[in-house]
DRENFI-74472 format. One record per atom (N, C-alpha, C): residue number from 1; residue in one letter; chain; x, z, y. Coordinates in steps of 0.2 Angstrom, whole numbers, plus 5000, padded with zeros to 4 digits. Last residue first. Layout:
N
PT NUM a A X Z Y;
...
! end
This chain:
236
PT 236 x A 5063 5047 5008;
PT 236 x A 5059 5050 5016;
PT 236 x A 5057 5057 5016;
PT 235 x A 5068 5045 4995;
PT 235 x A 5073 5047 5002;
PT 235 x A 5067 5047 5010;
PT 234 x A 5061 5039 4986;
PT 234 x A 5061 5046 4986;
PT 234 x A 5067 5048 4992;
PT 233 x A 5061 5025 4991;
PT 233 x A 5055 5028 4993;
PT 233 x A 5059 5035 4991;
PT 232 x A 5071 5017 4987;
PT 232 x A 5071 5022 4993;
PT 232 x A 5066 5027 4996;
PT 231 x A 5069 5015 4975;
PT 231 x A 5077 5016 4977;
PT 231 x A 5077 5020 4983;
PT 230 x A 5055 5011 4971;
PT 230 x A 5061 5015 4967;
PT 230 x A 5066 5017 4971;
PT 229 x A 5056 5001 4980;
PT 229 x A 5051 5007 4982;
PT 229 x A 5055 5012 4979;
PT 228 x A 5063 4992 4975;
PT 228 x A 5067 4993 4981;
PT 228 x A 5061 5000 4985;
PT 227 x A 5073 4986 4962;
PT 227 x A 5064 4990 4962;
PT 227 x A 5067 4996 4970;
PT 226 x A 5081 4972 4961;
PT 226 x A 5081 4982 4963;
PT 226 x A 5075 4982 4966;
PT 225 x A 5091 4960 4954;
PT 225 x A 5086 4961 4959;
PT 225 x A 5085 4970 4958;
PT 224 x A 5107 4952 4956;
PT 224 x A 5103 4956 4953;
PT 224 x A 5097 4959 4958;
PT 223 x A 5120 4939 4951;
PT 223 x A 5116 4941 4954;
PT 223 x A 5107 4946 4951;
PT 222 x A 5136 4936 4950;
PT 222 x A 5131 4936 4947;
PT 222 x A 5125 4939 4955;
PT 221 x A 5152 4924 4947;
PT 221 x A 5148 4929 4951;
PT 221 x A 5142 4930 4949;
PT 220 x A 5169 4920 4946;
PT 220 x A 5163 4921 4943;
PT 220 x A 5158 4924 4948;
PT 219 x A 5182 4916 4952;
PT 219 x A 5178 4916 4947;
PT 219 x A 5172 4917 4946;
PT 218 x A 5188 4930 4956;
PT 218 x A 5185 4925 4961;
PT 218 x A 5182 4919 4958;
PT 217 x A 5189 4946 4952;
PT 217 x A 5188 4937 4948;
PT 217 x A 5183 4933 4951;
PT 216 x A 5201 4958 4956;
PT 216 x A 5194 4954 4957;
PT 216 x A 5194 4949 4952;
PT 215 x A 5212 4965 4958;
PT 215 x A 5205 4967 4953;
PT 215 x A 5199 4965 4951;
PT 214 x A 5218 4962 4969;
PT 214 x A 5221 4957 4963;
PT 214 x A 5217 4961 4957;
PT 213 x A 5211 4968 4979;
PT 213 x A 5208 4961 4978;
PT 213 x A 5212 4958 4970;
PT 212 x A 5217 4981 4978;
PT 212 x A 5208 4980 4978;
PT 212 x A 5208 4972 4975;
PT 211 x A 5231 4979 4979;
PT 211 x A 5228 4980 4973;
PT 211 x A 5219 4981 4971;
PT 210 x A 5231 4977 4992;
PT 210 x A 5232 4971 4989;
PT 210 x A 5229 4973 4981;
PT 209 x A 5226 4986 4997;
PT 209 x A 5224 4983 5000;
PT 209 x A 5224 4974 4995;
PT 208 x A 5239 4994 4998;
PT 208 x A 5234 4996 4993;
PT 208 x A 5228 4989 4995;
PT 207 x A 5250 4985 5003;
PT 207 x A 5250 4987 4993;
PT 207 x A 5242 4988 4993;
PT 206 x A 5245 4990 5017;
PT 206 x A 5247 4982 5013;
PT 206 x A 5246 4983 5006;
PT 205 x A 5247 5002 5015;
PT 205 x A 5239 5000 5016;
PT 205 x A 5239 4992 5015;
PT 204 x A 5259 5006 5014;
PT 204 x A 5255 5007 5010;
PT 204 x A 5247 5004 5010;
PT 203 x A 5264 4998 5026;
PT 203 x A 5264 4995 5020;
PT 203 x A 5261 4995 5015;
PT 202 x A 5259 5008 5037;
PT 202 x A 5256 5002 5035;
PT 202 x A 5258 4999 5030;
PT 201 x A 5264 5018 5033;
PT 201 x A 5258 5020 5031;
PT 201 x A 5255 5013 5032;
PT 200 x A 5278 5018 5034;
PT 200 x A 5276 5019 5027;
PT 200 x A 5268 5017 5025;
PT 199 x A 5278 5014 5049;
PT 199 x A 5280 5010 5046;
PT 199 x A 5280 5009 5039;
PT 198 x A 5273 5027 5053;
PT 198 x A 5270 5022 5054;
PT 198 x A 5273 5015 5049;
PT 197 x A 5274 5043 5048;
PT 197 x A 5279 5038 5047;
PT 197 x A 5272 5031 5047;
PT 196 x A 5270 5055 5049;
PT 196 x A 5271 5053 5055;
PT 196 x A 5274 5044 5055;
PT 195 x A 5268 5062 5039;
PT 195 x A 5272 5064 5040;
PT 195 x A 5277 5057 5047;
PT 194 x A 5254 5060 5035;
PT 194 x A 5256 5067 5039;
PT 194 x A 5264 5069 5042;
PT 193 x A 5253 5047 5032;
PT 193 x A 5250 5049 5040;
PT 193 x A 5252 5058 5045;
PT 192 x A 5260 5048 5023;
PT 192 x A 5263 5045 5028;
PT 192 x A 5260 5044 5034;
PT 191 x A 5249 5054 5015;
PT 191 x A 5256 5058 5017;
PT 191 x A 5260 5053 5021;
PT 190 x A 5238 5045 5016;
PT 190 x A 5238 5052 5021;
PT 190 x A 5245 5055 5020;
PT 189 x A 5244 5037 5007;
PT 189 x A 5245 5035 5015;
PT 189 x A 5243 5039 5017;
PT 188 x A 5244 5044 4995;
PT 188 x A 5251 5041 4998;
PT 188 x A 5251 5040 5004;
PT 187 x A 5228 5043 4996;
PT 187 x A 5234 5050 4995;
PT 187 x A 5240 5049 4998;
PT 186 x A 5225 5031 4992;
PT 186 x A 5224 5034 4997;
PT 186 x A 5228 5040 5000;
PT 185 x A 5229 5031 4978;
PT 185 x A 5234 5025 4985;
PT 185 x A 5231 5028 4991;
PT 184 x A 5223 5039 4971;
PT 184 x A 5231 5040 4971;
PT 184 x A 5232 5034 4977;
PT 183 x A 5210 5031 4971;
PT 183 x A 5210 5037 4976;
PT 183 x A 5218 5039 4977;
PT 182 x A 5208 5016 4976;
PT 182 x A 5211 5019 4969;
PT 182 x A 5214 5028 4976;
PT 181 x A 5193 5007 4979;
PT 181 x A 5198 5008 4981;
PT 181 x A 5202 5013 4975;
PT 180 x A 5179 5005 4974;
PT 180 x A 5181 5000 4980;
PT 180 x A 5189 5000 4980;
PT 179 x A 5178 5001 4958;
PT 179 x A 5176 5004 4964;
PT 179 x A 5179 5001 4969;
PT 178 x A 5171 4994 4942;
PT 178 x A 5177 4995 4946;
PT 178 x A 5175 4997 4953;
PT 177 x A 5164 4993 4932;
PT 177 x A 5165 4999 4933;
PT 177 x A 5171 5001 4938;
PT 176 x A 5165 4976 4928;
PT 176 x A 5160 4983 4928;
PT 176 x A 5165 4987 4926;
PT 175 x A 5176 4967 4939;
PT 175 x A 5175 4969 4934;
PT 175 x A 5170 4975 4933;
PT 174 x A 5170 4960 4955;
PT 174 x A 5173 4965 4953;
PT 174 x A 5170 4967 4945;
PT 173 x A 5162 4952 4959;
PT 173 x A 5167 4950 4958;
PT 173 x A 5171 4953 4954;
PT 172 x A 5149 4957 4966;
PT 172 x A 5150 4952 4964;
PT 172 x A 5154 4949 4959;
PT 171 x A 5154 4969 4970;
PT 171 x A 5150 4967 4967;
PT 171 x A 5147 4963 4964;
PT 170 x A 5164 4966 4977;
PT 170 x A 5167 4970 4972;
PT 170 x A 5162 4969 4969;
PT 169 x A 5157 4960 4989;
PT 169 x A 5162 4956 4986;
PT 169 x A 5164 4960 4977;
PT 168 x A 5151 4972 4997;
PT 168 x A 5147 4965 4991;
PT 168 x A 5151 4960 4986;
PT 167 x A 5161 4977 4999;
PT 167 x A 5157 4982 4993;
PT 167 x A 5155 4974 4989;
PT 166 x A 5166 4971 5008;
PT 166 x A 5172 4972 5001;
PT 166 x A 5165 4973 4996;
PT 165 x A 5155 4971 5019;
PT 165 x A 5157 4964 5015;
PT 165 x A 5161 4966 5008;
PT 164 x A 5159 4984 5021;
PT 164 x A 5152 4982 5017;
PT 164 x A 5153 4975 5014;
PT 163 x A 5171 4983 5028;
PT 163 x A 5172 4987 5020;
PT 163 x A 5164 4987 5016;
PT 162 x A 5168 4976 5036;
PT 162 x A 5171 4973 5032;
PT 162 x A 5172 4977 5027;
PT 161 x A 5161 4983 5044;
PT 161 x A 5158 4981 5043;
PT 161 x A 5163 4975 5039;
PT 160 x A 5171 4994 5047;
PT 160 x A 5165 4995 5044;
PT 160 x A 5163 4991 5041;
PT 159 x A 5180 4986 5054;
PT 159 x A 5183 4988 5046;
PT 159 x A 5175 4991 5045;
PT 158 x A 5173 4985 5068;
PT 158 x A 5175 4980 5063;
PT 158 x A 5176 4981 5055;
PT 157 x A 5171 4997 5072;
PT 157 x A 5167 4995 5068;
PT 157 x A 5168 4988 5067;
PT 156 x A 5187 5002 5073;
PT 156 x A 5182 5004 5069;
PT 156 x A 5177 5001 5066;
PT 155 x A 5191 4993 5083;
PT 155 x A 5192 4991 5076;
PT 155 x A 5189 4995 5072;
PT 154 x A 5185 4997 5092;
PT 154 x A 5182 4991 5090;
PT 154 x A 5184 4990 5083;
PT 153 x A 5189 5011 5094;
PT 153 x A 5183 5008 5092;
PT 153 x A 5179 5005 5091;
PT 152 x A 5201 5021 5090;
PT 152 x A 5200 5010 5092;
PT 152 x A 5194 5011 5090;
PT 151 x A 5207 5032 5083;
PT 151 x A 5204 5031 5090;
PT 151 x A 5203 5024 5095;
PT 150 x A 5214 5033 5072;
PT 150 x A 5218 5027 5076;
PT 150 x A 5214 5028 5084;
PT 149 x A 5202 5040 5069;
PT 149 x A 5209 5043 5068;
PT 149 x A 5214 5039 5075;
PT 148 x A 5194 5028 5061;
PT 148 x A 5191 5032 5068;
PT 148 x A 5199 5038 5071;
PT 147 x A 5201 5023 5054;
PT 147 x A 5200 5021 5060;
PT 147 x A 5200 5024 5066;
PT 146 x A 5201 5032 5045;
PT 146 x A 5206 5032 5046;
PT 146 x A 5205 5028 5052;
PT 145 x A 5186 5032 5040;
PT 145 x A 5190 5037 5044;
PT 145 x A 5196 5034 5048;
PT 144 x A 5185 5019 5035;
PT 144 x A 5181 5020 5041;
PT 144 x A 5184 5025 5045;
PT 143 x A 5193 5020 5024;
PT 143 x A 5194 5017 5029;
PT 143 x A 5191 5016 5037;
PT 142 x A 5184 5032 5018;
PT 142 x A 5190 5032 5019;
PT 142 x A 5193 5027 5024;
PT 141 x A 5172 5024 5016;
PT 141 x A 5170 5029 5020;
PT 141 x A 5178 5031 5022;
PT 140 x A 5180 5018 5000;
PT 140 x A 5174 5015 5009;
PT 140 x A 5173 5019 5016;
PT 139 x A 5174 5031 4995;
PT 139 x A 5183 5025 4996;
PT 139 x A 5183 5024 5002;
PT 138 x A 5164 5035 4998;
PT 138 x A 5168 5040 4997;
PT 138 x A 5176 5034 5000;
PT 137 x A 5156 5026 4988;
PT 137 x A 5156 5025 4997;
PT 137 x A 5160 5030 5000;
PT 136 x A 5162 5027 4976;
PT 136 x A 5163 5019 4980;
PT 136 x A 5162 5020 4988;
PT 135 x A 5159 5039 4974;
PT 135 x A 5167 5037 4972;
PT 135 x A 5166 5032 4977;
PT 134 x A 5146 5040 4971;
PT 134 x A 5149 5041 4977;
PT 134 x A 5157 5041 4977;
PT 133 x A 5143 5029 4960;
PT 133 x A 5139 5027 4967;
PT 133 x A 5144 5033 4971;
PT 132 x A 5152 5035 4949;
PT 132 x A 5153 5030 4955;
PT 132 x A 5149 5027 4960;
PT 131 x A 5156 5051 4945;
PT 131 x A 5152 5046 4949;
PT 131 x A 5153 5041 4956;
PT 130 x A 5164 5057 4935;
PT 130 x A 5163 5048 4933;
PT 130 x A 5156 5047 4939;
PT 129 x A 5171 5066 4941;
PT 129 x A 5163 5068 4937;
PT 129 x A 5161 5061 4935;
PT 128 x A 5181 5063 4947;
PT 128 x A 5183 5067 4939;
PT 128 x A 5176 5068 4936;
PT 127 x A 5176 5056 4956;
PT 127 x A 5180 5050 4951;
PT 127 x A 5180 5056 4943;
PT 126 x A 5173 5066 4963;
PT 126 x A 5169 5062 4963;
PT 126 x A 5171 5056 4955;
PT 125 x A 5184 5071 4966;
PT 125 x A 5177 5076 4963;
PT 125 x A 5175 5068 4960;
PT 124 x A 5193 5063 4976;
PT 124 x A 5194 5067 4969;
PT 124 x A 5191 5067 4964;
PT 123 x A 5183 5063 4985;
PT 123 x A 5186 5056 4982;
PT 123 x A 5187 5058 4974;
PT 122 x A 5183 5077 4989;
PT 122 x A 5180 5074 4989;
PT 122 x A 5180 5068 4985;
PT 121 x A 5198 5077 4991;
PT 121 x A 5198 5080 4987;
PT 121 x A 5189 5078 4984;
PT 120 x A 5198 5068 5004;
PT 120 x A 5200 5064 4996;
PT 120 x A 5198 5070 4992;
PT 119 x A 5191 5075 5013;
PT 119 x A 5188 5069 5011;
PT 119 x A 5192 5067 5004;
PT 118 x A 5202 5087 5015;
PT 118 x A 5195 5086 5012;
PT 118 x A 5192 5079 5009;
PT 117 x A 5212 5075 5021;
PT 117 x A 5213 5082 5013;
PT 117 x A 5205 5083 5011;
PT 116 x A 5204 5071 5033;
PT 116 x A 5207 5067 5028;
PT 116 x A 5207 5071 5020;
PT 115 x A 5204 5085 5038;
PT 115 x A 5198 5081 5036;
PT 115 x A 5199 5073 5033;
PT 114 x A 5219 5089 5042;
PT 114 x A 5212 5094 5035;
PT 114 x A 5207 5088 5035;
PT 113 x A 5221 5078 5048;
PT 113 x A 5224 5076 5042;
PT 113 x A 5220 5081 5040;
PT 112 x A 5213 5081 5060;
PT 112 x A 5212 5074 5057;
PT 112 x A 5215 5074 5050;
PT 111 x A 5219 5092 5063;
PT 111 x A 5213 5091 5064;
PT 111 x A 5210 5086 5058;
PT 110 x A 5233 5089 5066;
PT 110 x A 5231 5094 5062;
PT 110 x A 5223 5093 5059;
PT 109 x A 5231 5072 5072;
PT 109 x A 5232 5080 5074;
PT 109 x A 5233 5083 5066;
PT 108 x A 5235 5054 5072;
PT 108 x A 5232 5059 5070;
PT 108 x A 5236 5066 5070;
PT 107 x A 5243 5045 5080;
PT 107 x A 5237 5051 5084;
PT 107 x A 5236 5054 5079;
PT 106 x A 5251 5038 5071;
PT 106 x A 5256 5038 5078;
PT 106 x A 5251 5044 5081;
PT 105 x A 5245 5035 5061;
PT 105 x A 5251 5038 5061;
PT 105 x A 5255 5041 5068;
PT 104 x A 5235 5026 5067;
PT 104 x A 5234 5033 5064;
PT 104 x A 5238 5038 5061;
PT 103 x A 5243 5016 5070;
PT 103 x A 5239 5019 5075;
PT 103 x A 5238 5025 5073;
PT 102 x A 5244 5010 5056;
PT 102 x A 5248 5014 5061;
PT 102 x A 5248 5018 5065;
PT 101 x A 5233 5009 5051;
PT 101 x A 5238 5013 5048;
PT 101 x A 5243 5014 5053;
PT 100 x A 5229 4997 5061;
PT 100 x A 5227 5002 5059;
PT 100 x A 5230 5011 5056;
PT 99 x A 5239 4989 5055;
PT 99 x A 5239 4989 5062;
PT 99 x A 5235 4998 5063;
PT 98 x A 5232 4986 5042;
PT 98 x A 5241 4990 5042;
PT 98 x A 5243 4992 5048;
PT 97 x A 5220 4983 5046;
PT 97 x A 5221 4988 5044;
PT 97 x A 5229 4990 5043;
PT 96 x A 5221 4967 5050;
PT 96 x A 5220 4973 5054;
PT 96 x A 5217 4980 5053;
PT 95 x A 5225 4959 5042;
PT 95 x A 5228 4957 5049;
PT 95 x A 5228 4964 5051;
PT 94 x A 5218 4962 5030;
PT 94 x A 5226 4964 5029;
PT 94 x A 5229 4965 5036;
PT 93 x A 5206 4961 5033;
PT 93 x A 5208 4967 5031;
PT 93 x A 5215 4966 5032;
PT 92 x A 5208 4946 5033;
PT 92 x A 5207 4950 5039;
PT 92 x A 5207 4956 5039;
PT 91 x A 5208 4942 5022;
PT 91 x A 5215 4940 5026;
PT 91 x A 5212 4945 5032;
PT 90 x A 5199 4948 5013;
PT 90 x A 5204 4951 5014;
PT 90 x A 5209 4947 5019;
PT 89 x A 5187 4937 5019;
PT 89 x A 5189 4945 5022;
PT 89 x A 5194 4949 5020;
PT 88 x A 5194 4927 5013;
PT 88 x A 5194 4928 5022;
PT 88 x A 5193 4936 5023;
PT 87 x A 5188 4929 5000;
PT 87 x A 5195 4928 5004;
PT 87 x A 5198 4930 5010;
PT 86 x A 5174 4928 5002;
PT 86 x A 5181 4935 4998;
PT 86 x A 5186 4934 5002;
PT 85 x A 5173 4917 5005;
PT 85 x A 5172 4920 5013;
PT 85 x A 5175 4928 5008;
PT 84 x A 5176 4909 4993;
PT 84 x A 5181 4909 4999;
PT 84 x A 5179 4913 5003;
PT 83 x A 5168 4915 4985;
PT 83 x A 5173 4916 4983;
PT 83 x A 5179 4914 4991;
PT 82 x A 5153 4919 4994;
PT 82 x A 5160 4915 4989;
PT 82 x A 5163 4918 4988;
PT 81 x A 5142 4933 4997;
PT 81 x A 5148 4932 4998;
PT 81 x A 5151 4925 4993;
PT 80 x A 5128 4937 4999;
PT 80 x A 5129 4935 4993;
PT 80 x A 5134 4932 4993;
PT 79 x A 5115 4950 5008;
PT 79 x A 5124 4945 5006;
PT 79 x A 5125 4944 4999;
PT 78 x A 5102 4954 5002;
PT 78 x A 5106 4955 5003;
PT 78 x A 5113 4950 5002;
PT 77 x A 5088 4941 5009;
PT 77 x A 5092 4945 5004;
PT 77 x A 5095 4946 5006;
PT 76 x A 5072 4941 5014;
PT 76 x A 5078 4942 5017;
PT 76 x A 5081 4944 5010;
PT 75 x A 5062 4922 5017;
PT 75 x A 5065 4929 5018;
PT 75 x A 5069 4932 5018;
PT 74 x A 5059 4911 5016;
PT 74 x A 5061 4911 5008;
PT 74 x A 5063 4921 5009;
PT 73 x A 5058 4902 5028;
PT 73 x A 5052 4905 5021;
PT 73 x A 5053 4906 5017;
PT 72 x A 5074 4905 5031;
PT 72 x A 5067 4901 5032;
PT 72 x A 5064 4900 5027;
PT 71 x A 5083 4919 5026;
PT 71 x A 5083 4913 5025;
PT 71 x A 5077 4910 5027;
PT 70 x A 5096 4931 5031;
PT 70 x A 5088 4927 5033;
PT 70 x A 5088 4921 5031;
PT 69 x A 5105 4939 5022;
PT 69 x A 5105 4934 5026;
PT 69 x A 5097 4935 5025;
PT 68 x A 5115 4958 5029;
PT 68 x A 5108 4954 5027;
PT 68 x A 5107 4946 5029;
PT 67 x A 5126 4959 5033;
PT 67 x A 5124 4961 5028;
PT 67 x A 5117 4961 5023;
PT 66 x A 5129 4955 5046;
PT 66 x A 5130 4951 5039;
PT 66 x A 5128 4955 5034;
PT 65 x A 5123 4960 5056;
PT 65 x A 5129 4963 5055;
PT 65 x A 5132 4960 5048;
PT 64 x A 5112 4952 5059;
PT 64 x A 5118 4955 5065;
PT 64 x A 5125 4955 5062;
PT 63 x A 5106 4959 5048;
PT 63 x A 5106 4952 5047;
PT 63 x A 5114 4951 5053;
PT 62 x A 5103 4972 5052;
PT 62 x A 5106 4970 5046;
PT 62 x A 5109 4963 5047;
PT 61 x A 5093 4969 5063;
PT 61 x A 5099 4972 5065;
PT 61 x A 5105 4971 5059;
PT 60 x A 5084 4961 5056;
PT 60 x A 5087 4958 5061;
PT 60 x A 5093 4961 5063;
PT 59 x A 5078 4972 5047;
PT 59 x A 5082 4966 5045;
PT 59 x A 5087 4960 5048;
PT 58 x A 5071 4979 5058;
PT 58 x A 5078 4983 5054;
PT 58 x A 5083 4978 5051;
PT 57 x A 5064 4972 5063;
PT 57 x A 5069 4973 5066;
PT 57 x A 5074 4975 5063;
PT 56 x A 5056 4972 5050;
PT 56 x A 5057 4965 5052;
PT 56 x A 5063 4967 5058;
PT 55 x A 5051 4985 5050;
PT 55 x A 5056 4983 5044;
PT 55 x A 5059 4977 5046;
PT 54 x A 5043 4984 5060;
PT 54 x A 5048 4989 5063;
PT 54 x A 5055 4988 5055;
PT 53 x A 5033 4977 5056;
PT 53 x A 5039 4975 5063;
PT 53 x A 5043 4981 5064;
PT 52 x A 5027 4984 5046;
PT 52 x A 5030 4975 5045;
PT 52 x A 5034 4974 5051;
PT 51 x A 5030 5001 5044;
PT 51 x A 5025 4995 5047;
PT 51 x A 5030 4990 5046;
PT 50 x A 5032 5013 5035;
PT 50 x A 5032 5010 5040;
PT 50 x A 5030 5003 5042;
PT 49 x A 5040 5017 5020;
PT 49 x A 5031 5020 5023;
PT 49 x A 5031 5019 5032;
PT 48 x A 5048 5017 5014;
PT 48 x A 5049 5019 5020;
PT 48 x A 5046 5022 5024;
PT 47 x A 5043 5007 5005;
PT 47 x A 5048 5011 5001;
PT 47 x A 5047 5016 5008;
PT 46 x A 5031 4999 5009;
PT 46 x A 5029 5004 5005;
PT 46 x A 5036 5010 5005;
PT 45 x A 5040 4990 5018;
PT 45 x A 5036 4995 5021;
PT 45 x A 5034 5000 5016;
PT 44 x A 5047 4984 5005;
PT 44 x A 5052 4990 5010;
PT 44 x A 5047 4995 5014;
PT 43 x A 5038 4978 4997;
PT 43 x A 5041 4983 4996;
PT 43 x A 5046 4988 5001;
PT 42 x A 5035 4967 5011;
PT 42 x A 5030 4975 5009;
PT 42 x A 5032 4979 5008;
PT 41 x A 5049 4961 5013;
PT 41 x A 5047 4968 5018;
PT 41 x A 5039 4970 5015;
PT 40 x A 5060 4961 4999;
PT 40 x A 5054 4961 5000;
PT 40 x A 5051 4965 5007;
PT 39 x A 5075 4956 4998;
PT 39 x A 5072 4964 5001;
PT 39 x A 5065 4960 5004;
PT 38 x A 5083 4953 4985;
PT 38 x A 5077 4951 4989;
PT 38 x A 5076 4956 4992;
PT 37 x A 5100 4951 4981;
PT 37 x A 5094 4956 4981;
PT 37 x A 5089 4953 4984;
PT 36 x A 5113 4947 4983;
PT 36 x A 5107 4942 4982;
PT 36 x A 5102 4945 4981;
PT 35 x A 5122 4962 4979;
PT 35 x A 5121 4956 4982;
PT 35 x A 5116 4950 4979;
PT 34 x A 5113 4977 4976;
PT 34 x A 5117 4973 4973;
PT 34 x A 5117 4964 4978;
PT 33 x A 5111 4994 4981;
PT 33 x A 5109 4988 4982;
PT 33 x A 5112 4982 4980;
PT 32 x A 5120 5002 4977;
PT 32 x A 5115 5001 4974;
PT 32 x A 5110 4995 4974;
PT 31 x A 5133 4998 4981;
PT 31 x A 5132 4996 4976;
PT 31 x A 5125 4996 4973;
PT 30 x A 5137 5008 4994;
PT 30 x A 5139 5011 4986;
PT 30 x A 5136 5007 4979;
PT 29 x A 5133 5000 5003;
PT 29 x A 5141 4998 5003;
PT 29 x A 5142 5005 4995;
PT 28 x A 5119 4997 5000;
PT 28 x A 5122 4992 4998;
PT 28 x A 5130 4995 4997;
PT 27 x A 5116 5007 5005;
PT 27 x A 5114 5008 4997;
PT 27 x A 5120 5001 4997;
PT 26 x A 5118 5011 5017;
PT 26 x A 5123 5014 5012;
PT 26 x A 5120 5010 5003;
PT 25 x A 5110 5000 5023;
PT 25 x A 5119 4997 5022;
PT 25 x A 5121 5003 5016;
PT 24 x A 5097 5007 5020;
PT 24 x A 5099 5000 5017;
PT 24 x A 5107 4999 5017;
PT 23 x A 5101 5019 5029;
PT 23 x A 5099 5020 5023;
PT 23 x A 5102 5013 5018;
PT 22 x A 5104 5011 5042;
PT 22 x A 5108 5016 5038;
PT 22 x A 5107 5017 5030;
PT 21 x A 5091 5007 5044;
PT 21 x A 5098 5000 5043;
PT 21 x A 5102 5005 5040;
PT 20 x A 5083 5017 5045;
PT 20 x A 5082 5010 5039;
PT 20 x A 5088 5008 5037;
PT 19 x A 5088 5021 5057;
PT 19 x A 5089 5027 5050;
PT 19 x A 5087 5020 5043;
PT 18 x A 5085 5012 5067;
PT 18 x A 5092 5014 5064;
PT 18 x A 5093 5019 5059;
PT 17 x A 5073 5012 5065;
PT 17 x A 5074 5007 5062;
PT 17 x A 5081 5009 5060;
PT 16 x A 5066 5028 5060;
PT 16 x A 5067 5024 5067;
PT 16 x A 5070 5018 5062;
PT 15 x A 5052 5035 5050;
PT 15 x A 5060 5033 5052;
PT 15 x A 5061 5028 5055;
PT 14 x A 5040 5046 5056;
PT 14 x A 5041 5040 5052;
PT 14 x A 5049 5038 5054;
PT 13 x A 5037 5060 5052;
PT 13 x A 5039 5057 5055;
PT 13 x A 5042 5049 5052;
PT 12 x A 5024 5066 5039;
PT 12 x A 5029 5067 5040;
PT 12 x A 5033 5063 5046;
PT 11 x A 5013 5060 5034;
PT 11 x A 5013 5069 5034;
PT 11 x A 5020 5068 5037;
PT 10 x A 5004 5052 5047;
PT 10 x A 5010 5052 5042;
PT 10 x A 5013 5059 5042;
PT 9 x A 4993 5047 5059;
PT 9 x A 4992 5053 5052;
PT 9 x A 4997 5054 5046;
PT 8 x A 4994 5040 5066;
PT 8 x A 4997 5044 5067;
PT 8 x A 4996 5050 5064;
PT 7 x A 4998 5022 5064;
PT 7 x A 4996 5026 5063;
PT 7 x A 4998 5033 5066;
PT 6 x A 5005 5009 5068;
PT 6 x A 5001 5012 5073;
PT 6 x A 4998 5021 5071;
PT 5 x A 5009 5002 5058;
PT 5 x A 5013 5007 5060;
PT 5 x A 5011 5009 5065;
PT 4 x A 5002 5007 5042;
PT 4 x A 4999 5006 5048;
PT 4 x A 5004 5008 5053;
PT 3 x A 5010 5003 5027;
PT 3 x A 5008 5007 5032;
PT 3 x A 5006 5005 5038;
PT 2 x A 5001 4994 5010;
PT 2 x A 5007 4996 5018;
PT 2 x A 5005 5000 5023;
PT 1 x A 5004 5000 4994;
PT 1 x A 5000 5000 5000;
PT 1 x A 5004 5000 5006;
! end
């Protein structure tokens, strides 16, 4: 059943579009969302319990950030990446994360690196209880930090919005049961971040950067659909 989004009998406050986009991107960048998905806007009004304009913006803002395509009368799937646009986003990972890595070598406080430590022991947990829905966003979320550390916040939300394209890609491409990143490489570069050395912490973001993609198989690709009431609806 769809919701009235004029209504104002909703036992509960209805979600702004930015809480949608946010919901939708996390599912995508831990994989639950899978690439070529349909994002039905009924099932999403059902799943969110919100009106058809206010899902139809959420997909536009999505779409903005490529992680939604819009197709003419055929509606909205999630990315569905080549093998060459793979490509291209690691050439662009590489441009501008080792740059990255530096940045965040050269500002990160005591402040930054206890919240790095937290964040992988985090990463840690997550890999020794084998779960990979938050292992993946966990990874993912790791280069967002480090970003936000280097205090650039363009290149922040550039790498955000490339570690969503990775997810889709690994998704795609990536062997069953492969994550986004290897929590040991992470490590290595928080010690090069603590120990101030710019030069170690870009290389390691070179290697480890290079070990996501030599996991892949640019080869092959699939495609999967998601009971998307199921997925979100117990999150309101």
């Amino acid at each position: 059943m769809l919701v009235d989004e004029t209504s104002s009998e909703s036992a509960s406050p209805e979600l702004t579009e930015a809480q949608i986009v946010d919901q939708i991107f996390d599912a995508v960048i831990d994989q639950r969302l899978p690439p070529g998905a349909k994002l039905s806007e009924s099932a999403l009004c059902e799943a969110f319990g919100v009106g058809r304009m206010r899902i139809r913006r959420s997909l536009l803002l999505l779409a903005s950030r490529e992680v939604v395509d819009l197709r003419s009368n055929r509606g909205a799937f999630v990315s569905s990446p080549t093998a060459e646009q793979a490509r291209e986003i690691f050439e662009s990972r590489l441009m501008i994360e080792p740059n990255v890595a530096v940045l965040a070598a050269e500002r990160a406080n005591e402040t930054d690196l206890a919240m790095l430590r937290a964040h992988l022991e985090k990463e840690h947990q997550a890999h020794r209880s084998d779960n990979r829905h938050e292992a993946i966003r966990l990874s993912g979320q790791f280069h967002v930090v480090l970003a936000s550390i280097a205090a650039n916040s363009v290149m922040e939300r550039m790498i955000k919005e490339l570690v969503t394209r990775t997810s889709l890609i690994i998704g795609i491409f990536g062997a069953p049961g492969t994550a986004n990143c290897r929590d040991d490489d992470h490590s290595l570069i928080l010690e090069a971040l603590r120990t101030g050395n710019g030069e170690a912490a870009s290389r390691l973001m070179t290697e480890h950067l290079g070990h996501i993609q030599a996991n892949l198989d640019l080869s092959r690709g699939r495609k999967n659909n998601v009971d998307l009431v199921r997925l979100f609806g117990d999150q309101r």
